[in-house]
C-alpha positions as CSV (number, residue, x, y, z in Angstrom):
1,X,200.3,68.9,25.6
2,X,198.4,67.8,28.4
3,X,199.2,64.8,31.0
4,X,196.9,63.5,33.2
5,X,199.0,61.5,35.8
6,X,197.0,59.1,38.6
7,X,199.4,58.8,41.2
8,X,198.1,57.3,44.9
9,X,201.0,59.0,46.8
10,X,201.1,62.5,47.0
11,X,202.2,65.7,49.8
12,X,201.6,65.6,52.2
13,X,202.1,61.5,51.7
14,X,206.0,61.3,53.2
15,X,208.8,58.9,52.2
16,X,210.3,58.1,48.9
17,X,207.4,56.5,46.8
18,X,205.9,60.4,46.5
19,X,209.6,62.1,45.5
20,X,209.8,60.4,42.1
21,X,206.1,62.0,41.0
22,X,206.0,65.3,42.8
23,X,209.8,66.3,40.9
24,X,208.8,65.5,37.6
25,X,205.3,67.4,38.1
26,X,207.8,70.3,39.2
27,X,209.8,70.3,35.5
28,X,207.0,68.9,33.4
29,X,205.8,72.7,32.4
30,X,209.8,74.0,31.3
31,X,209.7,71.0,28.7
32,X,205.9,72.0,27.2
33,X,203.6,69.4,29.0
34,X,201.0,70.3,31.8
35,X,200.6,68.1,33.8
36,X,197.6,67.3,36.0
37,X,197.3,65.1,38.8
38,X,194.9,62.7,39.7
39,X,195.2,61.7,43.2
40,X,192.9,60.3,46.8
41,X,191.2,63.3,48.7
42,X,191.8,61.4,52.3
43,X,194.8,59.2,52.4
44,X,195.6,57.5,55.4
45,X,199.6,57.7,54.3
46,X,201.8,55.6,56.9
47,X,204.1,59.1,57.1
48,X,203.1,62.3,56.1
49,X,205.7,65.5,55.9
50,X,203.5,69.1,55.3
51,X,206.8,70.7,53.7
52,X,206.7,68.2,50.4
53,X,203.1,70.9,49.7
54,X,205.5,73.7,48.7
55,X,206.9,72.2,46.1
56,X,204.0,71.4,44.2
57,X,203.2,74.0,40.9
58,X,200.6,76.9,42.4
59,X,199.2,76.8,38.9
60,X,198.5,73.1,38.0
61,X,195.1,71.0,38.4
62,X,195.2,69.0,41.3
63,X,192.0,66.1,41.2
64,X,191.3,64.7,44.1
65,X,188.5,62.1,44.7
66,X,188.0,60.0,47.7
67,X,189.2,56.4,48.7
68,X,187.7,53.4,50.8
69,X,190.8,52.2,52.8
70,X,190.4,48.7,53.8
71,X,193.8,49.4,55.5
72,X,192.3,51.9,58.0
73,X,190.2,48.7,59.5
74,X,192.5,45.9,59.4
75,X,196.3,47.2,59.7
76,X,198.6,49.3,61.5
77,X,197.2,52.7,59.8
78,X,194.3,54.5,62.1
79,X,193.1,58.4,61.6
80,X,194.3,61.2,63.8
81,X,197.4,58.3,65.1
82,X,200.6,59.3,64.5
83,X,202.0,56.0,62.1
84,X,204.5,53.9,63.5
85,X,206.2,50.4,62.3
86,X,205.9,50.9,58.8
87,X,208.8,48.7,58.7
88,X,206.9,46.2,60.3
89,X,203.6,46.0,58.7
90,X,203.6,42.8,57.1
91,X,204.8,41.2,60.4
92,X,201.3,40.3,61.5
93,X,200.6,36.9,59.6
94,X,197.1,37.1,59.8
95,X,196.4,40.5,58.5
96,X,199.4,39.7,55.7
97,X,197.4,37.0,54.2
98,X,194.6,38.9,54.1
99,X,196.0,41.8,51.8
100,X,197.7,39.4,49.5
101,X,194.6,36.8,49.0
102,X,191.8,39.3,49.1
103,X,193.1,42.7,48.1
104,X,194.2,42.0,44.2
105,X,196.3,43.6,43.5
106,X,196.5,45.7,46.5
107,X,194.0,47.3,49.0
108,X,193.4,50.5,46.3
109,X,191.2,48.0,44.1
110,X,188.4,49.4,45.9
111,X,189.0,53.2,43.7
112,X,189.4,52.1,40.5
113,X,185.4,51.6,39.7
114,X,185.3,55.5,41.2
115,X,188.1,56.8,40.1
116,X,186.8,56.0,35.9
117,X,183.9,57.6,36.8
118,X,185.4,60.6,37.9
119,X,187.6,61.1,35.1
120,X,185.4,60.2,32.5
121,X,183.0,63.0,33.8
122,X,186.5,65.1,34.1
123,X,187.4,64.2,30.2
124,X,183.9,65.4,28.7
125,X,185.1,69.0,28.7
126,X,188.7,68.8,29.8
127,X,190.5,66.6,26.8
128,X,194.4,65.0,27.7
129,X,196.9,63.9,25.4
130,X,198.6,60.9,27.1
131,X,197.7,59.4,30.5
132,X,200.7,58.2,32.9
133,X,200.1,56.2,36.1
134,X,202.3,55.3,38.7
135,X,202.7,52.2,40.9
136,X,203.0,50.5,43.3
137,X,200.0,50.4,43.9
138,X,199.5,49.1,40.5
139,X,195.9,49.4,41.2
140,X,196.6,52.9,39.6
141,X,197.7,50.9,36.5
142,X,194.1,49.4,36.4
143,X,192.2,53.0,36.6
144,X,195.0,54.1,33.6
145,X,194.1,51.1,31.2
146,X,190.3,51.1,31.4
147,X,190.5,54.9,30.7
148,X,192.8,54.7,28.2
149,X,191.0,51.6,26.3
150,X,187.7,53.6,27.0
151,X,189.2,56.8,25.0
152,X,191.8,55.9,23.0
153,X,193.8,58.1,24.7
154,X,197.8,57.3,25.0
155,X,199.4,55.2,28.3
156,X,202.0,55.3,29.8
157,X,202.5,52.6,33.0
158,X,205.8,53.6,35.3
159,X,206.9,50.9,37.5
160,X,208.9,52.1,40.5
161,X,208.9,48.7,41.7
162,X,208.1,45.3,40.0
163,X,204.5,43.8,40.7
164,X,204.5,39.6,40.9
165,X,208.4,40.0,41.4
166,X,208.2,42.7,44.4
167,X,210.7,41.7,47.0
168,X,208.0,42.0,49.7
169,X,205.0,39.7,48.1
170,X,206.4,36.4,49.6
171,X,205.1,37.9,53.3
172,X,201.0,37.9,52.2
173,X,201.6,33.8,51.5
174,X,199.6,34.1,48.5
175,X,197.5,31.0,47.3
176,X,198.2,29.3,43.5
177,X,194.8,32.1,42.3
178,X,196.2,35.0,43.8
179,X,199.0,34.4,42.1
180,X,197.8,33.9,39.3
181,X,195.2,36.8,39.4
182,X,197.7,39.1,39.8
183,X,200.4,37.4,37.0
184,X,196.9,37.9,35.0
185,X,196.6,42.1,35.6
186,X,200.4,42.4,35.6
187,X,200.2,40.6,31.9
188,X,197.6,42.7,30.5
189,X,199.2,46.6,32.0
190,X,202.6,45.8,30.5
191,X,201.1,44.1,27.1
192,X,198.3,47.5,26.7
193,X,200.5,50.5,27.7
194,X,202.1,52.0,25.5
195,X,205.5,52.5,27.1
196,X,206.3,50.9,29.9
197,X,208.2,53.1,32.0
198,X,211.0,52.0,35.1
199,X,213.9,52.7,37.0
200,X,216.7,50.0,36.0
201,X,217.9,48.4,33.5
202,X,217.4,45.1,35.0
203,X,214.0,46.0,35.5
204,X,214.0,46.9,31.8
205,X,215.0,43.5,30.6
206,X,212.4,41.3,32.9
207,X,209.3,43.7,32.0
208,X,210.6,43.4,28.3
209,X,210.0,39.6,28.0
210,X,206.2,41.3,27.9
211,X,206.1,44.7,27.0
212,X,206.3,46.1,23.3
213,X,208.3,49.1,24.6
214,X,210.5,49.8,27.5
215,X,212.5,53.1,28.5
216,X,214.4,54.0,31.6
217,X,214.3,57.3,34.0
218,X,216.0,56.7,36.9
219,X,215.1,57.8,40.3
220,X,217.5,61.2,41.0
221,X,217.7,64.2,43.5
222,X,216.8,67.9,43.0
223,X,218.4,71.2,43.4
224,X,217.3,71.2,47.0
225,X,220.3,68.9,47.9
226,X,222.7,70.6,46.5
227,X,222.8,74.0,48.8
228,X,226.1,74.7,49.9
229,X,225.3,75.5,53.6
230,X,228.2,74.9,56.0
231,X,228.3,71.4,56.8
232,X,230.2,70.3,60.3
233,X,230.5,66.3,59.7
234,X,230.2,64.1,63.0
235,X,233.1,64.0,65.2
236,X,232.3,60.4,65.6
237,X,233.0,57.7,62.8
238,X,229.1,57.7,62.1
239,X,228.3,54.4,59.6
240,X,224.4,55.9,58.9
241,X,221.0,55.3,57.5
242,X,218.6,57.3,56.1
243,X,215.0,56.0,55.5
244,X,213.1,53.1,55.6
245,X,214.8,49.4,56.7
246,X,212.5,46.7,56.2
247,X,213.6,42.9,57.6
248,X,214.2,42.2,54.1
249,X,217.2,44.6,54.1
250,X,218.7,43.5,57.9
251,X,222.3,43.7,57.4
252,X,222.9,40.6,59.7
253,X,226.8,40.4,58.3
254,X,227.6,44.0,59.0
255,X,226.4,43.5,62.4
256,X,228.6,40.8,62.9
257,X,231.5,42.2,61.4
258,X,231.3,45.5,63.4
259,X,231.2,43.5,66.9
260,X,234.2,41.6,65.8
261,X,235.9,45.1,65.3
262,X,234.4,47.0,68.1
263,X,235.6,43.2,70.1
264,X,239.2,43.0,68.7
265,X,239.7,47.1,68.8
266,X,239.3,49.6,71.8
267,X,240.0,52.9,69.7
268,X,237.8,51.7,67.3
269,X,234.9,51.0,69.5
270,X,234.7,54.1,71.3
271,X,235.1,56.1,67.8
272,X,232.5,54.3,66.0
273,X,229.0,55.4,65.9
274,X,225.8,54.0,64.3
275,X,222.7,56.2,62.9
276,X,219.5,54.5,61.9
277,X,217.3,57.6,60.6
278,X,213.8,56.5,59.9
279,X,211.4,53.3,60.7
280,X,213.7,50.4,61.0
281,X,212.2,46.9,61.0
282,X,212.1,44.7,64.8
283,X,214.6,42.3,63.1
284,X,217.3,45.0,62.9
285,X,216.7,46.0,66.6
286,X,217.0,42.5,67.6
287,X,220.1,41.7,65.2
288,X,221.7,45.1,67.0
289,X,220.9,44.1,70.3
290,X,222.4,40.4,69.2
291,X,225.6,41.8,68.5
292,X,225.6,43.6,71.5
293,X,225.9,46.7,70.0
294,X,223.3,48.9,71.2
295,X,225.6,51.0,73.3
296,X,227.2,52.4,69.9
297,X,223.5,52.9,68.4
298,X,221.2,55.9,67.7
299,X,217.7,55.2,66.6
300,X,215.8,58.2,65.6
301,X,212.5,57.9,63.8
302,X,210.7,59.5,60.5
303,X,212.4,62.6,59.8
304,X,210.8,65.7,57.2
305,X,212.6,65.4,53.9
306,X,214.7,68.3,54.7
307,X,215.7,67.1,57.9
308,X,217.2,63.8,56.4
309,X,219.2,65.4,53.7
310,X,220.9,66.9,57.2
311,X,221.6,63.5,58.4
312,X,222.7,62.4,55.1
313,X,225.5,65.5,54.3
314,X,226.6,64.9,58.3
315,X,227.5,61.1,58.0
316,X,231.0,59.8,57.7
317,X,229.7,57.2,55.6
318,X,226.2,56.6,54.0
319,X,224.9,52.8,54.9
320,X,223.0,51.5,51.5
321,X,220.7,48.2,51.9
322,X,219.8,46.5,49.1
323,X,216.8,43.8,50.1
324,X,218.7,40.5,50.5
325,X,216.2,38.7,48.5
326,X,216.0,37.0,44.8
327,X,216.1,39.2,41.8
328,X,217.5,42.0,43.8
329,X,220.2,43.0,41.2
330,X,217.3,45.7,39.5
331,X,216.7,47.6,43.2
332,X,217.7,50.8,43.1
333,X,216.2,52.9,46.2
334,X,215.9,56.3,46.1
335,X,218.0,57.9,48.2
336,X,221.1,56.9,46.4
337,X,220.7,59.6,44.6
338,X,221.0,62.0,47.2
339,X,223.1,60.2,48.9
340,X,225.7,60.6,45.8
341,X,224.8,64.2,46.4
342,X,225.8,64.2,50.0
343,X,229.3,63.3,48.8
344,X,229.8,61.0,51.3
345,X,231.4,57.7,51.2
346,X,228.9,54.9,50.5
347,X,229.0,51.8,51.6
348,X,226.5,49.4,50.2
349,X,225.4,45.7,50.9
350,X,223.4,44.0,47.8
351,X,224.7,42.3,44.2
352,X,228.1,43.1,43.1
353,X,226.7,42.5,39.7
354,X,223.6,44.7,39.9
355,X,222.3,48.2,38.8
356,X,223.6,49.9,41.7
357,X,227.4,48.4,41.6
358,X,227.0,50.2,37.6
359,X,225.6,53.9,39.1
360,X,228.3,53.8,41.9
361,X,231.6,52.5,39.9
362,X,230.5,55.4,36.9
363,X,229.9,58.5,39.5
364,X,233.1,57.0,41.9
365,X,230.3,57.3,45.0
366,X,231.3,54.1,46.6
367,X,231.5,50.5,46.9
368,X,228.8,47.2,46.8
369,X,229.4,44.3,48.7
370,X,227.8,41.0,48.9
371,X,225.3,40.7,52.1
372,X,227.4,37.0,52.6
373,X,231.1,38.8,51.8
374,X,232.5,39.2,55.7
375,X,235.9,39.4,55.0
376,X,235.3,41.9,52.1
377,X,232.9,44.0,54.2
378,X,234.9,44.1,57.2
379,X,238.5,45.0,55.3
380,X,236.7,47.8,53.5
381,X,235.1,49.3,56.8
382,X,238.4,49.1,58.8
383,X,240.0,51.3,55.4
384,X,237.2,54.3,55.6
385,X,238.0,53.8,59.7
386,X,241.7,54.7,59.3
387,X,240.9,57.3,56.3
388,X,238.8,58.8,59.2
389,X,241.5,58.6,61.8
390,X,243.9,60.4,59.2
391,X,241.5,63.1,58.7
392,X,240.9,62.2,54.9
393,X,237.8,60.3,54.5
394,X,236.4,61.5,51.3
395,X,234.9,61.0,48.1
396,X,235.2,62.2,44.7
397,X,232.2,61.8,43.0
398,X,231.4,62.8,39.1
399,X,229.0,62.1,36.5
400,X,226.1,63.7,39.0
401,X,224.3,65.9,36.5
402,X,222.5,63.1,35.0
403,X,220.2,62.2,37.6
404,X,219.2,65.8,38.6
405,X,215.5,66.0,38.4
406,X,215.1,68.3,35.8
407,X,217.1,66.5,33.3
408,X,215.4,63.2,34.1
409,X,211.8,65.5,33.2
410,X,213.4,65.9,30.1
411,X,213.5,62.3,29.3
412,X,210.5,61.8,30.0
413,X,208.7,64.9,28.3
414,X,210.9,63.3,25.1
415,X,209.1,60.2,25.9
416,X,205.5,61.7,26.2
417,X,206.1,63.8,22.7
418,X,207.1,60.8,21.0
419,X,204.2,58.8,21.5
């Protein structure tokens, strides 16, 4: 069988909206599917990382076509510029409602009228079997359905995010058409694909209120966490975070709880140290500032892949930010599932009631607290701290095997077959 997948973000595109993609194009082959990937031929990615290239199959079709970016001319992204404050890139007001009001869904609208040009020239002597596309953007969505309707030719639409719902959209003040414009496309992908693919279950239940068929493949890690090198954790009681922290995920109470410890304790002050790996919103800077807590704070920016997995297996405990927005019980980022790998404590701020409080409790990788729960948060970071002090701050974790990538390509190569 024969995939054609149109993803935007691909190596050397950095972060985690490429992992997800570039692992199960790794696997597909081992399960009888070849996949080829449809992808832009000059991104302007906000972080790039050259080592995410080796990973991809030396004997699978790569097909690249070219993209307009209206991004290169009115935000933060410019060529040959090293990109800085992702995090903040919807902070400009201006430029915000610009992308949300006249860039529907996204700013990638402008290569879907290329991109089913290209691959209908591509499918006149090179026939597929099932066409996946991957989003956000779910302007990829758009190229998938008018190829697939044009062909009869299977879909599959994965949502690694949500679309109207997307935790983020409330930042391009969107007016009553936009809205409705993009309710409209949202409507029609999840209505015309054949499977609608996701990463929660909670996901799975809203998108099901539309869609004929649902399934769920989690995010997960691959083999290259798991090396047994000779890990020397910090001598300090590092609290860190790996990745991107946008203002939506500012963890204002855990800043407040940590002054009032570093305030009523000495020891605990000058053993306590803070690691923010990644781009990390202005809001957090000016929260840890706030709370006078700079001092105890390291700020390092985008790190290869490799590098953070480093960070990650170092920490004394693993910081996990849910956004702290509406409908946030279906988030599950991506590096939880290395940093269940890590086998680190975890300590996470979002809905007790949510996806990741299920993942957690059944692989015994750590603990979800309420973003408003103070007392909670701060009795729970004072009993790692004195786990720490006794030398025994560790973690059990099971129930891992699950979410390696090869087993989740299995899923989904069952999914493809059974179309």
């Amino acid at each position: 069988m024969k995939a054609l997948i149109i993803t935007y973000y691909w190596p050397p595109a950095g972060g985690s909206g490429v992992q997800r993609w570039l692992k199960f194009v790794k696997y597909l082959q081992d399960f009888g599917i070849e996949p080829i990937v449809y992808t832009v031929d000059n991104a302007n990615y906000p972080k790039e990382d050259d080592s995410l290239i080796s990973e991809i199959p030396k004997n699978i079709t790569v097909l690249k076509n070219p993209i307009f970016e209206p991004t290169d001319v009115f935000f933060w992204k410019q060529k040959g510029v090293k990109k800085k404050d992702v995090a903040n890139s919807t902070n400009n007001s201006l430029l915000s409602f610009i992308r949300g009001n006249f860039f529907i869904p996204d700013p990638k609208i402008f290569w879907v009228k290329s991109s089913v040009k290209f691959l209908q020239n591509y499918l006149k002597d090179h026939p597929i079997d099932v066409i996946i596309s991957t989003g956000p953007p779910h302007s990829m969505h758009l190229i998938a359905q008018k190829i697939s309707k044009k062909n009869n030719i299977k879909w599959i639409a994965d949502f690694r995010d949500p679309w109207t719902d997307l935790y983020y959209n409330n930042e391009f003040k969107q007016l009553s058409f936009a809205k409705e414009k993009n309710k409209k496309l949202e409507k029609s992908v999840l209505e015309n694909a054949n499977c609608v693919l996701t990463v929660s279950n909670s996901l799975k239940k809203d998108f099901l209120k539309t869609a004929k068929n649902v399934a769920v493949i989690t995010n997960g890690f691959d083999s290259e966490v798991l090396q047994d090198e000779n890990v020397v954790l910090d001598s300090k009681f590092t609290i860190s975070y790996i990745g991107l922290l946008p203002k939506q995920s500012n963890p204002v109470v855990f800043f407040k709880v940590l002054k009032k410890l570093c305030d009523a304790n000495d020891e605990f002050k000058n053993d306590v140290q803070l690691l923010f790996v990644g781009d990390i919103s202005s809001e957090v800077r000016l929260e840890i500032e706030k709370n006078n807590l700079a001092e105890i704070t390291q700020i390092k920016g985008y790190v290869p892949h490799k590098e953070s997995i480093e960070f990650q297996k170092k920490a004394q405990v693993l910081l996990l930010l849910i956004p702290n927005v509406p409908k946030s019980a279906g988030i599950l980022t991506g590096k939880l599932f290395e940093y269940i790998t890590a086998k680190r404590p975890i300590l996470a701020l979002g809905p007790e009631n949510g996806d990741l409080a299920v993942i957690l409790q059944n692989t015994n990788a750590g603990v979800v607290i309420d973003h408003q729960n103070e007392a909670k948060l701060s009795i729970e970071i004072l009993r790692l701290y004195q786990q720490f002090k006794e030398g025994n701050l560790t973690v059990n974790s099971k129930n891992l095997a699950q979410f390696h990538r090869k087993n989740l390509t299995e899923q989904l190569a069952s999914i493809i077959k059974n179309l």
